[in-house]
N, C-alpha and C positions, 0 to 999 in steps of 0.2 A: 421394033420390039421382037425378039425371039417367039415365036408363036407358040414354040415345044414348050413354055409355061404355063397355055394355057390349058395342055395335055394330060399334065404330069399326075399320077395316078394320088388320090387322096382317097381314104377310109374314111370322109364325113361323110354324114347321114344323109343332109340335104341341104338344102338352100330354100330359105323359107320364105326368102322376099329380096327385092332389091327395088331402091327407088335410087333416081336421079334427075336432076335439074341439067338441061342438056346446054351445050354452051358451046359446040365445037365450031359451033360457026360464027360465033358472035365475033363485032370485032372487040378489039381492046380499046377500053375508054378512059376519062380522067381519072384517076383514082383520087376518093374521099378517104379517110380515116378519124377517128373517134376513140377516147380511151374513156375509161371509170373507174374508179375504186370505190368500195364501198364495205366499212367495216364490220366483221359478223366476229366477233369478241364477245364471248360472254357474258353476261355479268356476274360482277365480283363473289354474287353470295350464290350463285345459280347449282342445283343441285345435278349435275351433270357427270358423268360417267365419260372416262376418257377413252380413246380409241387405239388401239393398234398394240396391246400386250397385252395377251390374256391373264396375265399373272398379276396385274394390278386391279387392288380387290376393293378402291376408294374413287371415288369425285376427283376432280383437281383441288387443287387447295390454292392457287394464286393466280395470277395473269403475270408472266414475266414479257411478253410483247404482242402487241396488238394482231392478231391475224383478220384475213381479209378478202373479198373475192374482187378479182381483176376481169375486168371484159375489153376488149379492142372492135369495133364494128370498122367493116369496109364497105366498101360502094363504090363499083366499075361504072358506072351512069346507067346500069341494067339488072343487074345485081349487087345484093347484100348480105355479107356474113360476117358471124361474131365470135372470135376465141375467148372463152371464159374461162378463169381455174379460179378454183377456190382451193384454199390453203386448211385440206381437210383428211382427214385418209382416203377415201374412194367418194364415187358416183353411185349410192344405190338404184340399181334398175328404175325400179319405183320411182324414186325422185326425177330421174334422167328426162323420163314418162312425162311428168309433171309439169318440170321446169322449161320441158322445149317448146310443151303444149303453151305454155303463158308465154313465152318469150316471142313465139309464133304468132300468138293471140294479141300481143300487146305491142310487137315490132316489126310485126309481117317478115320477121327471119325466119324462114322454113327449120326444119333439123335438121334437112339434106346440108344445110349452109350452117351448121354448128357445132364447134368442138366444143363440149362441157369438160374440163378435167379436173380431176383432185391431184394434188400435188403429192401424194398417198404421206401426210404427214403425222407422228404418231404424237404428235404433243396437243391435240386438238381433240376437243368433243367427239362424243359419235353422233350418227346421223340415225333417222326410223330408218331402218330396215339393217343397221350393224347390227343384230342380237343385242338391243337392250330397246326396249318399247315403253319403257318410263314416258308418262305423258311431262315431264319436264324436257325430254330426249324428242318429243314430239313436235314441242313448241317450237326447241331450236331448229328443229329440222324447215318448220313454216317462218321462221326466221332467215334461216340462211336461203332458201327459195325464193322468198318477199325481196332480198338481197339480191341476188343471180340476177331477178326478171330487170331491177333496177338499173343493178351497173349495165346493162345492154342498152336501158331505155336511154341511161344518161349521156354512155357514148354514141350513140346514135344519136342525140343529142347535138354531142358536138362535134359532128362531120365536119371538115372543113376539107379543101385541098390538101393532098396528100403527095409525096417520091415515097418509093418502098424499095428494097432490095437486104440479100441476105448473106450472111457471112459465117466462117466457121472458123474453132481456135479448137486447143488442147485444153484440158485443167485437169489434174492429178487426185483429184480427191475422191478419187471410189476406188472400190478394187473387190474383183469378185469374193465372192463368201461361202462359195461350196468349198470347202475344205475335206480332204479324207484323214482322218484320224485314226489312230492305232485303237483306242477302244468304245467308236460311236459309230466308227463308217462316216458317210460322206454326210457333212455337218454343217452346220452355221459357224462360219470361224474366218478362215484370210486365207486366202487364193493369191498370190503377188502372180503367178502365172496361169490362171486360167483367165479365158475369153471375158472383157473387159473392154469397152470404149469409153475412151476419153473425150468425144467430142461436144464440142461445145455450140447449140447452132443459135444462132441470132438472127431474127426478124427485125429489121428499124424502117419506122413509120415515120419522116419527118414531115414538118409544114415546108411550104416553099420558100422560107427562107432559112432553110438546115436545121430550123428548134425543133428536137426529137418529142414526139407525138406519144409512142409508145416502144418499146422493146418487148417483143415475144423471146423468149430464152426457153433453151431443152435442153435437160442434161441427165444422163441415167443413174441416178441414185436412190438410197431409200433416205427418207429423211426421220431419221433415226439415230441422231447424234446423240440427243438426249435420250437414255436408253430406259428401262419397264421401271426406274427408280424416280423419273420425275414424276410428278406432279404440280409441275406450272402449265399454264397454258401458254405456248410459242408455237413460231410459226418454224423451227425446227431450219436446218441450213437452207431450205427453199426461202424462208421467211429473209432468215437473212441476207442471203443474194439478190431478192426485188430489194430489199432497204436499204442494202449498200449502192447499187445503182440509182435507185429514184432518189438518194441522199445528193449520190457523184454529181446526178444533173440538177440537183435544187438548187447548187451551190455547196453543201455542206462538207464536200469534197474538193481536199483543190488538188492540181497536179506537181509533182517535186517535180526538181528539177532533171532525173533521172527518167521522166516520163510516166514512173508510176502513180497511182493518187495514193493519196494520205488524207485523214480526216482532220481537216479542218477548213472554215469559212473561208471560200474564192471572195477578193476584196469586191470586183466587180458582180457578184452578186450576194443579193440577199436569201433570207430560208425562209421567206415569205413567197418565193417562184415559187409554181406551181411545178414543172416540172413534168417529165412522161411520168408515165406507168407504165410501171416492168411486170411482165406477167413471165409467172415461171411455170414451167411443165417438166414432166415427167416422160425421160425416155424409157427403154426398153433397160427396165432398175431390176428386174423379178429377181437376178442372180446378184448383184449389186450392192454393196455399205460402202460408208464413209470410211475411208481409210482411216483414221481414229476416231473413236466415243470417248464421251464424254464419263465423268466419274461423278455418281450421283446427283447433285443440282448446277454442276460449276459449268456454265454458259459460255468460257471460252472457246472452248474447240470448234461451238457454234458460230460463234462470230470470226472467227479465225479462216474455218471451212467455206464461209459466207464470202468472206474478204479476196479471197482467192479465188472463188470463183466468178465474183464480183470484177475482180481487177479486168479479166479475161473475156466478161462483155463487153465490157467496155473501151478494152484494146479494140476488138473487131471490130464492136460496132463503128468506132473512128475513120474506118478502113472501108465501109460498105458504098459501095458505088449504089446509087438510087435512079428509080425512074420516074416519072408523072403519070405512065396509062400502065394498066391492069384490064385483067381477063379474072374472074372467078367464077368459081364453076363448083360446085358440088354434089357427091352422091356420097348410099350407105349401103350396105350391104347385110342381110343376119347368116351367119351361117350356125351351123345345129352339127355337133360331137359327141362322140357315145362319153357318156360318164361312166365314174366310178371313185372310190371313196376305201381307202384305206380301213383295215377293220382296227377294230378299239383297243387299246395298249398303252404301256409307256413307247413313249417316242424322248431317243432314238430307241432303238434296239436292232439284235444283229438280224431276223427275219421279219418280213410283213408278208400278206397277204391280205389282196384286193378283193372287193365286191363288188357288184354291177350298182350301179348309181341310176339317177335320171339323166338323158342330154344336158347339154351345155350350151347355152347359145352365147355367141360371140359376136356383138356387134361392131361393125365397121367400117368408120368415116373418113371420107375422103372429102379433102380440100383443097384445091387446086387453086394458087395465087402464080398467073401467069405458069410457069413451067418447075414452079416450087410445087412438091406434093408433100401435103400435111396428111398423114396420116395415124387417126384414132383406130387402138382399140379398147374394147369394154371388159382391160382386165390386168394381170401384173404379167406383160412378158418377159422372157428371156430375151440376153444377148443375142443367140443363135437366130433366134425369128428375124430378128432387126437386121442382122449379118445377110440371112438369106433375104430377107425384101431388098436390101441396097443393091445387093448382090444382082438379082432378077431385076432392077426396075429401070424402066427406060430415062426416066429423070436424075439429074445428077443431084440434085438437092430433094432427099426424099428423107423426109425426118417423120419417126415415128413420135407416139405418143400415150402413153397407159393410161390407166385409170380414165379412160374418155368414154363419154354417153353412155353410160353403164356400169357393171360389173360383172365380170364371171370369172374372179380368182384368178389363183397363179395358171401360165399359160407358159409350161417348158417347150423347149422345139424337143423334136424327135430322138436325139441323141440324149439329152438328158434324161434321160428318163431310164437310161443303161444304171446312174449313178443315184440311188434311191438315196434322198437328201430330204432334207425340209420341206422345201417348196415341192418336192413330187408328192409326199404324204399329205403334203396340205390342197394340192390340184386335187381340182374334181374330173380329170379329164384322164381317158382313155389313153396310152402313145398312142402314135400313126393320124392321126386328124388335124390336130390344130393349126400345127408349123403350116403343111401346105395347104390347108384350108384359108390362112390368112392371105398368103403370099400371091397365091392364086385369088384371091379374091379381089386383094390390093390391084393386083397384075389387069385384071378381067376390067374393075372400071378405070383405072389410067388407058387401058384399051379406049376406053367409050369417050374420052376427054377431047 
């Protein structure tokens, strides 16, 4: 590992704690795995308030597909951790607090050993702590929690023998969205050439006779196809990529002859199999849209953007060499950034001016499966961050992860912040701290590993 990483001068505040579950000398043991789903879907008449565009001034008004929170538990014979996402816009702090305390309580999975992530999905309820505290917004919130602590109990549950290993693809369907415009300055709009990854990464967990178990999928997008006009509740192209995969392996998929799948009943199986659970994350989306939206309620683009990236787990995952023993290992780190907050205005416009905020804390979770590093943060990064950690990290498979064990808003690396856009007017954060606050933080426990 380059040591001159862990040098490299950073303007954050401080570092307010760090735990870790130490594991470098363990050996590697059998590995177990365990998946869950478990549906947190409104109900039809529930007075809820939707999340992720401020400009919608109603409830939902329908359910066009069932959203849901996804857990995967593991067990090296010494240790235990569980990836969860729920199909939500973010992690409030608050809840993060809450949910690991029970999950902890009820599973003995510490939080050092848990990624919580929201799929930051904008067709979905809010949660306590989005700005809106309706005790209908409350319920659901002890709703979807009651849910979280479950799907972990339930995959732990069903540990069984486990092979694991990871693989990577392309899919085309984002493309950055800071745009500069002749009369807004740099905007929410289509970038075909600014900074943009395509990668596609895949976790496959099967039993020991190849029947996949679970699929963890990462991909940096916002899921915001359906754009501030819907009012269904969906689980937005996230939604659609675990159900076109957990369709592919029920059966509900068969494969043409061309190698691709096509939707329809494999004769050899039934839609009665049970099938994995695809759990979807969120990479480093902060700069990030679907390379087309959708036009008022029409749901193709979803299922289309779904399909595609769909197909492309499922390529790889075909392709993933797998093992029997596993090593897991985890830690978390907080680190603390000067804030600040944009003063009050139409946005865009052609000048702003800052004010001093409160700090920012950024939490940050490390997961370690053998020499894979998952790494959380608790907020909407950029590209550039994700660029720099891959960049600096000693592991070749280092995949980030947003919206994880928390919140603290958009998080641009250093350079953006030249290009005063959306997402800088909407950070609460200071330049100069975050990018290598993260990097080095990331950097400092893959040290400790």
């Amino acid at each position: 590992m380059n040591k001159s990483s862990f040098i490299r001068a950073s303007k954050c505040l401080l570092f307010l704690g760090v735990t870790a579950l130490w594991a470098s000398d363990a050996p590697r043991g059998p590995l177990r795995a365990g998946a869950a789903r478990i549906d947190i879907t409104p109900a039809q008449d529930a007075a809820l308030p939707m999340a992720g565009f401020a400009n919608r001034t109603q409830g939902f008004k329908a359910i066009h597909d069932k959203i849901y929170v996804r857990a995967i538990v593991l067990d090296d014979g010494t240790s235990q951790a569980a990836l969860v996402a729920w199909e939500l816009l973010f992690v409030p702090t608050a809840v993060w607090a809450e949910v690991s305390q029970r999950i902890a309580t009820d599973t003995g999975i510490p939080p050092e050993r848990l990624i919580l992530s929201a799929v930051h999905d904008h067709g979905a309820p809010s949660l306590r702590g989005g700005g809106g505290e309706a005790p209908a917004t409350a319920a659901y919130t002890d709703q979807v929690e009651v849910a979280a602590v479950r799907a972990v109990h339930e995959a732990k549950a069903a540990l069984q023998p486990a092979r694991f290993g990871i693989g990577t693809g392309k899919a085309y369907i984002n493309v950055n969205r800071r745009e500069l415009t002749p009369d807004r300055g740099w905007w929410l709009g289509y970038n075909p050439v600014g900074p943009s990854d395509k990668t596609v990464a895949v976790l496959k967990f099967e039993d020991m006779s190849g029947k996949p178990i679970a699929l963890w999928i990462n991909y940096p997008v916002h899921g915001v196809v359906m754009g501030p006009q819907n009012y269904q509740v969906t689980g937005d192209v996230p939604g659609a990529t675990s159900r076109f995969v957990e369709q592919y392996y029920r059966g509900k998929i068969a494969t043409r002859s061309d190698g691709g799948p096509e939707l329809r009943l494999r004769p050899e199986q039934t839609a009665g199999d049970n099938g994995p659970v695809a759990v979807w994350t969120s990479g480093a989306a902060g700069d990030q849209n679907p390379v087309s939206m959708a036009s008022g309620e029409d749901f193709t683009m979803v299922d289309a953007l779904g399909k595609i990236l769909g197909e492309e787990v499922v390529r790889v995952s075909s392709g993933i060499r797998t093992s029997p023993q596993a090593r897991i290992w985890g830690a978390q780190q907080l680190v603390t950034c000067p804030g600040r907050r944009v003063e009050q205005g139409p946005l865009p416009r052609k000048d702003y001016k800052f004010q001093d905020a409160d700090p920012v804390n950024i939490r940050l979770g490390l997961l370690m499966i053998d020499d894979i590093a998952l790494a959380g943060v608790s907020g909407e990064a950029l590209t550039g961050i994700y660029q720099h950690l891959k960049r600096d990290s000693p592991f070749n498979h280092t995949v980030m992860v947003t919206h994880a064990n928390g919140s603290s808003g958009y998080i641009p690396n250093d350079s953006a912040f030249d290009q005063i856009s959306y997402e800088i007017t909407t950070s609460h954060l200071k330049p100069g701290c975050a990018e290598n606050a993260i990097v080095n933080g990331f950097l400092d426990m893959m040290g400790r590993h």
